[in-house]
N, C-alpha and C positions, 0 to 999 in steps of 0.2 A: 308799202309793199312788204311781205312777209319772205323772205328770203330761206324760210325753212323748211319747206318742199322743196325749192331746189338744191338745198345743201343736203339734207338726206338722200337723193338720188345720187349726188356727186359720192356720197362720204359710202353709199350703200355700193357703187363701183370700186371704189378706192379698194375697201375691205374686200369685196367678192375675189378683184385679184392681185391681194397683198402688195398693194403697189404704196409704198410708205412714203408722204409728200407733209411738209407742215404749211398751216397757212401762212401768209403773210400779208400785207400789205392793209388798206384800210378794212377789208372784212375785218380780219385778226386785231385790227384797231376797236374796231363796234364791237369783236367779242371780247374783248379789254374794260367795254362801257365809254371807249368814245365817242364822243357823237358826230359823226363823221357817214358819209353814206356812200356807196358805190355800185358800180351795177355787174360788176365781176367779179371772181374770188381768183385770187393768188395764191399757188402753191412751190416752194422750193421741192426739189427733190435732188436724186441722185440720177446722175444722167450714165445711166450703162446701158448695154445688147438687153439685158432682160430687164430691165423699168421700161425701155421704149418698149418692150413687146406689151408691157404690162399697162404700159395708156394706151397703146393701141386699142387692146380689148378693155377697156375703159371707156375710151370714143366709143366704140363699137357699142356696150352697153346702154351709153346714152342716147346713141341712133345720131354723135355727133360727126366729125372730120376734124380731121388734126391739121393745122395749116402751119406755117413759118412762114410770119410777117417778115420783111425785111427789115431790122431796123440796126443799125451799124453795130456792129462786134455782138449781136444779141444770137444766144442758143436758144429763146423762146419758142416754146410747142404750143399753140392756141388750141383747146378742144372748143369747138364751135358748130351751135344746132341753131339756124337761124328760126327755123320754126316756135322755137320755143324762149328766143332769147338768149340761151343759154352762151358763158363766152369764159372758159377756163385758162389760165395761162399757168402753163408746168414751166420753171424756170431752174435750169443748175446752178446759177451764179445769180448773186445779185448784188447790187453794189452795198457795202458796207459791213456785209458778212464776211466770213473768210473760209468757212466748209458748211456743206449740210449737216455736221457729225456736229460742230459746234453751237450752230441753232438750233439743231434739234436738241444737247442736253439743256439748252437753257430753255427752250418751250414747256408749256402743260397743256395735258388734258383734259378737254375739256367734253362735256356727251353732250351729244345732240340726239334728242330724240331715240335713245339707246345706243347708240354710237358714236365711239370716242373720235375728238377731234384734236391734234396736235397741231395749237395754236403760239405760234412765234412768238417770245416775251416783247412787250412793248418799249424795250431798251434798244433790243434790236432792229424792231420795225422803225422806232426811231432816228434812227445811225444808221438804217439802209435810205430813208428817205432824204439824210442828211446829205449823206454820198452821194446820192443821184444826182441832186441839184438844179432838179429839174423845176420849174415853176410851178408847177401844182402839188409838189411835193414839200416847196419851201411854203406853201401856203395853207398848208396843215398842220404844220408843224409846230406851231404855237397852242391849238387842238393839242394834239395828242404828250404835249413837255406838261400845260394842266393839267390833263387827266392822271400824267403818271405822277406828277406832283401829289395829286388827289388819292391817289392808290397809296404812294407812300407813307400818308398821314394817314390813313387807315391802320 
């Protein structure tokens, strides 16, 4: 599956209303050149009165809904179009990071399709999935320590 229609609708919302998110998680891993595959995209952002308004009309763009899973101590915002698939998670915190201000200057840009994408360095994506600790995250992670090994001898 080609995940690049649906990242240009997301990334084509994002920009319409300046709502500034970087990726993260295993997308931002594949755009690293992981090989790692998922079927949602991860974004941190900044959790204030005007970013929620600004996923709001982001959902709204998508034709999705914005839900809050429960999952303990989690401020996760899901945009979610079941019709389409589509399954976004806006997150303000994530484990292993320490602000949005700090992974974002260590992200790059990256264009998709004319439009730039601020994608998480894979040191960070690294050391959030560390943090978690979660089993599927410890099970990547030998994935993505090669790859950045592989980057680095480049």
């Amino acid at each position: 599956m080609n995940a690049t229609p649906l990242l240009t609708r997301i990334l084509t919302a994002l920009h319409e209303h300046r709502l500034e998110a970087v990726l993260i998680g295993n997308a931002a891993a594949a755009m690293h050149g992981a090989p790692v595959t998922t079927l949602d995209f991860d974004f941190m952002f900044r959790d204030t009165p005007t970013n929620l308004r600004k996923l709001k009309a982001v959902a709204a763009d998508l034709h999705a809904m914005i839900l809050r899973p429960f999952y303990p101590v989690s401020r996760l915002y899901r945009v979610v179009d079941d019709d389409t698939g589509l399954q976004v998670d806006f997150m303000p915190q994530i484990h292993g990071v320490r602000s949005f201000e700090g992974l974002r200057s260590r992200s790059a840009v990256r264009d998709v399709v004319g439009l730039p994408l601020r994608v998480a360095s894979l040191d960070d994506i690294i050391a959030s999935k560390r943090a978690a600790g979660r089993d599927r995250d410890k099970a990547v992670l030998p994935v993505l320590e090669k790859t950045l090994k592989s980057m680095r001898k480049r």
